[in-house]
C-alpha positions in Angstrom: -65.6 -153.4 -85.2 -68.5 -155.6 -84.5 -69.8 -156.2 -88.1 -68.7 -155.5 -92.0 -71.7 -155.1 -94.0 -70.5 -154.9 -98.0 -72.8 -154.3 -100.7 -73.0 -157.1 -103.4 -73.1 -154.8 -105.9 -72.7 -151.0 -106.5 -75.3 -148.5 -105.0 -77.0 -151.9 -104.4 -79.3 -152.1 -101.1 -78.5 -155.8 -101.0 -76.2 -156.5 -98.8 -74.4 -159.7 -97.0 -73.4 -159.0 -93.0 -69.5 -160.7 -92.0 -70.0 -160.9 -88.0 -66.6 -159.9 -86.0 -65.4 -162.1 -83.2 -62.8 -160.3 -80.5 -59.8 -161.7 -82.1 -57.3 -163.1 -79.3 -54.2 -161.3 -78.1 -50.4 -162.3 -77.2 -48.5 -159.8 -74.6 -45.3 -159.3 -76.0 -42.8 -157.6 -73.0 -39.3 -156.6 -74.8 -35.7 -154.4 -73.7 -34.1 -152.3 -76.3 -30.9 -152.6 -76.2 -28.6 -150.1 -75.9 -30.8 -148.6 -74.4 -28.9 -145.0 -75.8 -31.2 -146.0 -79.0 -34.4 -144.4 -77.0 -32.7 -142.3 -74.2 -32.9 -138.7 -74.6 -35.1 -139.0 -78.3 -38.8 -139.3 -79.2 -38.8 -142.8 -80.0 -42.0 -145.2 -80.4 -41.7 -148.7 -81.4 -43.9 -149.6 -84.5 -45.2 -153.3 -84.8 -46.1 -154.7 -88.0 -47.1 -157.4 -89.6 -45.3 -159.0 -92.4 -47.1 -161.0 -95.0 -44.2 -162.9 -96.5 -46.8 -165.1 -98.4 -48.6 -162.2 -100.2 -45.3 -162.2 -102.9 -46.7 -165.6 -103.7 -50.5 -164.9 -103.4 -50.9 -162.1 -105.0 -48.2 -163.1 -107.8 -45.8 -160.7 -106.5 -41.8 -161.5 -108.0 -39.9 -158.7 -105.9 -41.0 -155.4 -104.6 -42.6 -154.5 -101.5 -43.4 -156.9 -99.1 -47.4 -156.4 -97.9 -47.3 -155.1 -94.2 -50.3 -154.2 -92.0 -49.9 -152.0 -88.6 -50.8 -153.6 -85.4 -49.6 -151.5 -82.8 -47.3 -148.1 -81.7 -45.9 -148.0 -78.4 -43.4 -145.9 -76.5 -40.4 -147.5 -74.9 -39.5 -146.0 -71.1 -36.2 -144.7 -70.7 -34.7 -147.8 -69.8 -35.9 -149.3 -73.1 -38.8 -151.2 -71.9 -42.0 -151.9 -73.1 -45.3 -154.1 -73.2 -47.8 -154.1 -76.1 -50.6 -156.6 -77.1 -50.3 -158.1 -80.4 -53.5 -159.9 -82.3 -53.0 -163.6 -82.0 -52.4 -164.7 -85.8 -52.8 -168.6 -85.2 -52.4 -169.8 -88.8 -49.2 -168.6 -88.5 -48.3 -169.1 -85.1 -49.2 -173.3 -86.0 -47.0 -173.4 -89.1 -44.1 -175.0 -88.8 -40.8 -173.0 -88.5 -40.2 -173.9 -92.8 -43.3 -172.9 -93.3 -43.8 -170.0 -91.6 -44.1 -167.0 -94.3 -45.2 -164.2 -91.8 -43.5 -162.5 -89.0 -43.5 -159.4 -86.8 -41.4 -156.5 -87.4 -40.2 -153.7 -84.8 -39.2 -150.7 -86.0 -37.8 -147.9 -83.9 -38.4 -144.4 -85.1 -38.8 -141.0 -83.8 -42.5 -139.9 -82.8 -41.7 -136.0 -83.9 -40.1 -136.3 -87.4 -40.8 -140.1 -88.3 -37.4 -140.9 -89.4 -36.0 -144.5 -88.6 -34.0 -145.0 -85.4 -33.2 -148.7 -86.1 -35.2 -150.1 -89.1 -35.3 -154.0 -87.8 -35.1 -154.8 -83.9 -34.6 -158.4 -84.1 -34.7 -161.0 -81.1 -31.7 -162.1 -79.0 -32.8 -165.5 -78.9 -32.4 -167.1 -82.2 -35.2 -169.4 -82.3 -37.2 -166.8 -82.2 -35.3 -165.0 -85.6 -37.3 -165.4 -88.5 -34.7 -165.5 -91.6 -36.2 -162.3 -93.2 -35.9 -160.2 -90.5 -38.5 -160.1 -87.4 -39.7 -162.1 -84.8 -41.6 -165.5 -84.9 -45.6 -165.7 -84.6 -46.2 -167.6 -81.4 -48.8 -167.9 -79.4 -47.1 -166.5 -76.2 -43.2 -164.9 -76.0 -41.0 -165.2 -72.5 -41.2 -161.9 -70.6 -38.8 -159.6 -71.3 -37.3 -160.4 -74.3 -34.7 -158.4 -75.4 -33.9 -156.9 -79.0 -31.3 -155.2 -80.5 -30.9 -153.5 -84.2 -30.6 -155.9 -86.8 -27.9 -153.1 -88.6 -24.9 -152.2 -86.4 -25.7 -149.7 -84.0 -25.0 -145.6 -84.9 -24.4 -142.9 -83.1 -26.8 -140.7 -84.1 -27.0 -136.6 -83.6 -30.4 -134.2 -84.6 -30.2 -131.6 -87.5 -32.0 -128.5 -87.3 -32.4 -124.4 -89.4 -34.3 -123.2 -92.4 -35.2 -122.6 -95.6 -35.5 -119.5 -96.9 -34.8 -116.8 -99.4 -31.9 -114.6 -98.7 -33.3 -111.7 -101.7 -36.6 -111.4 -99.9 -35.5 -112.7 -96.2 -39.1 -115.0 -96.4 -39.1 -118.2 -94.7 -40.2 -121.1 -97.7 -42.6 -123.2 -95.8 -43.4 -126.8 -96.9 -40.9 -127.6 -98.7 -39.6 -131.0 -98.8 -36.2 -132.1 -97.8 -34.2 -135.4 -98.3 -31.2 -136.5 -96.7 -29.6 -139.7 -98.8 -26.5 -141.0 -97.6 -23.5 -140.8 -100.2 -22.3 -144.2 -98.8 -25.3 -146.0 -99.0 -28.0 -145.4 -101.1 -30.6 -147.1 -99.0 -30.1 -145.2 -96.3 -32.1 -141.6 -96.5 -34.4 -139.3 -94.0 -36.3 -136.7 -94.9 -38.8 -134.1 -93.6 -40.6 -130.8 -94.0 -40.6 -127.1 -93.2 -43.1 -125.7 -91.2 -44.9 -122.3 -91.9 -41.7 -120.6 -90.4 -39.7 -122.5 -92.3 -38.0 -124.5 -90.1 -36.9 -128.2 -90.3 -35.6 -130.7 -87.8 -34.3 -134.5 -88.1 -34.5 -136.1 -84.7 -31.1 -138.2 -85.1 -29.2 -139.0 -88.2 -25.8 -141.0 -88.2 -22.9 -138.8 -88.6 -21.5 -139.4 -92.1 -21.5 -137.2 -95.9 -24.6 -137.0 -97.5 -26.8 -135.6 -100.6 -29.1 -132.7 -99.8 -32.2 -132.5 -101.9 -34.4 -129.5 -101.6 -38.5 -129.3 -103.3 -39.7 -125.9 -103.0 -43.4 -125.0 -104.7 -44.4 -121.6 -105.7 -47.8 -120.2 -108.3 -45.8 -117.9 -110.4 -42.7 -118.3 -112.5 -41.4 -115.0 -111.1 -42.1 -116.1 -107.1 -39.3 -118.7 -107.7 -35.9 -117.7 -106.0 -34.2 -119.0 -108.7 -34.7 -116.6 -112.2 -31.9 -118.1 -113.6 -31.2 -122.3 -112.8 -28.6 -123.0 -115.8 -26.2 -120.4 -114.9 -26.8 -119.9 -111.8 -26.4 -122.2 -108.1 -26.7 -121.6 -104.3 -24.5 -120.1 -102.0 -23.7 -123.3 -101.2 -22.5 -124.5 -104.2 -26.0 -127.0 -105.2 -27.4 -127.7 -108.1 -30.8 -125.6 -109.2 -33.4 -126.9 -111.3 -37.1 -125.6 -112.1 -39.6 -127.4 -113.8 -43.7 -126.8 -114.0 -45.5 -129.6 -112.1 -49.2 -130.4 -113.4 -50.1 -132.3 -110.7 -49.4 -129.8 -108.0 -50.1 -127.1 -110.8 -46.9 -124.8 -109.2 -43.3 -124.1 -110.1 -41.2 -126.5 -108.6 -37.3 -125.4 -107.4 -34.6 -128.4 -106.5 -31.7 -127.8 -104.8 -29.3 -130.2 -104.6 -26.2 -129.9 -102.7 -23.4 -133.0 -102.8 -21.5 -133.6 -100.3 -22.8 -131.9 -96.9 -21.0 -133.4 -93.6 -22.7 -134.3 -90.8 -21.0 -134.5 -87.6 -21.9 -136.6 -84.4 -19.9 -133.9 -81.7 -21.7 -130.6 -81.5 -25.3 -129.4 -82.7 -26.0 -129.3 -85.9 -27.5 -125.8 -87.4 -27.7 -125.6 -91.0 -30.4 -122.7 -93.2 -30.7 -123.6 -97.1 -31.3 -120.5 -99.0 -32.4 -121.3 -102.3 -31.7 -117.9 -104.0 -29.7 -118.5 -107.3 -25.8 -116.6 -107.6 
């Protein structure tokens, strides 16, 4: 971007010009570690910036904290990688009590999105900022290495379908949530594709709750006839409600309960037909 030009006032032709200067950049050279967390998976490292000092800006008590992307990368096998980071020098000057601004790494899988290790933190401690992330500076040693802030997990993909055992139909686009029955915070979710296929790149092995959104036009396209007497062959919950903003019947399955295991693939088809 070389220029903004914002119009002082709507369908205005007066307008005030904001010249860019090329904003400075930091190298930043890290190792994941293990390096099992990108072997053998999709996984790209996301760098953001964390704006800590929004909450108090913007008059913000809890919530969100205000992030902006900077950068996606793709670690090697080994775990290594090198990516340029925008050089934020307000915050890289503030002392370490004052700084309210930090870079986070995240770890996720390219294909599906879902989190490999939601905070990579620093091994060296100075460079920890008490919110999670690393320190602005205005340069980092090479090589740094970073682990996951949460212990590490073994973590194994999940793959089948949905479909409609009456009809045989794959049920494409539907929605699908894994939330751990352990800990709340903790949930992945995806979507079908027009065959009606699904696939988490890795999710720790452990019980959790399987939530299924399925849209259809017509009352009588839904799988289910029948929700308050009726559930899956599976044993989940059916419910069906009429959504306005989608304008479409919507069918959720939920299903308690469902094991995941880290030995072994893991193949599972939802049908959503009602018994």
């Amino acid at each position: 971007i070389q220029q903004f030009v914002i119009p002082l006032a709507e369908h205005s032709r007066v307008s005030q010009e904001f010249p860019c200067q090329p904003v400075e950049t930091v190298k930043l050279s890290g190792h994941i570690v293990p390096d099992a967390l990108v072997r053998d998976t999709n996984a790209e490292l996301v760098v953001t910036y964390m704006a800590y000092w929004a909450h108090g800006f913007y008059g913000i008590a809890d919530g969100f904290v205000t992030g902006f992307h900077l950068a996606t990368v793709s670690p090697d096998a080994n775990g290594m990688f090198q990516v340029g980071l925008p050089y934020f020098r307000v915050d890289a000057e503030a002392s370490s009590s004052e700084q309210r601004a930090s870079f986070r790494l995240m770890l996720r899988d390219s294909k599906t999105g879902n989190h490999i290790a939601s905070n990579l933190e620093p091994e060296k401690q100075e460079l920890r900022l008490q919110e999670h992330g690393l320190r602005i500076r205005s340069q980092y040693p090479d090589d740094l290495i970073f682990t996951a802030a949460e212990p590490f997990l073994k973590l194994t993909p999940i793959k089948g379908k949905v479909f409609r055992s009456d009809s045989g139909e794959p049920i494409s686009n539907s929605y699908i949530l894994l939330t751990s029955e352990t800990d709340k915070a903790r949930h992945f979710d995806t979507r079908t594709h027009e065959k009606g296929e699904y696939l988490f790149g890795g999710i720790p092995a452990g019980n959790y709750t399987v939530s299924i959104y399925a849209w259809f036009p017509k009352r009588s396209e839904v799988p289910c006839q029948n929700p308050l007497e009726q559930k899956t062959v599976d044993g989940g919950d059916i419910t069906v409600e009429w959504q306005w903003k989608s304008q479409a019947f919507m069918e959720t399955v939920k299903l308690k309960g469902f094991s995941i295991e880290f030995d072994g693939e893991n193949v599972k088809d939802f049908d959503l037909v009602g018994r």
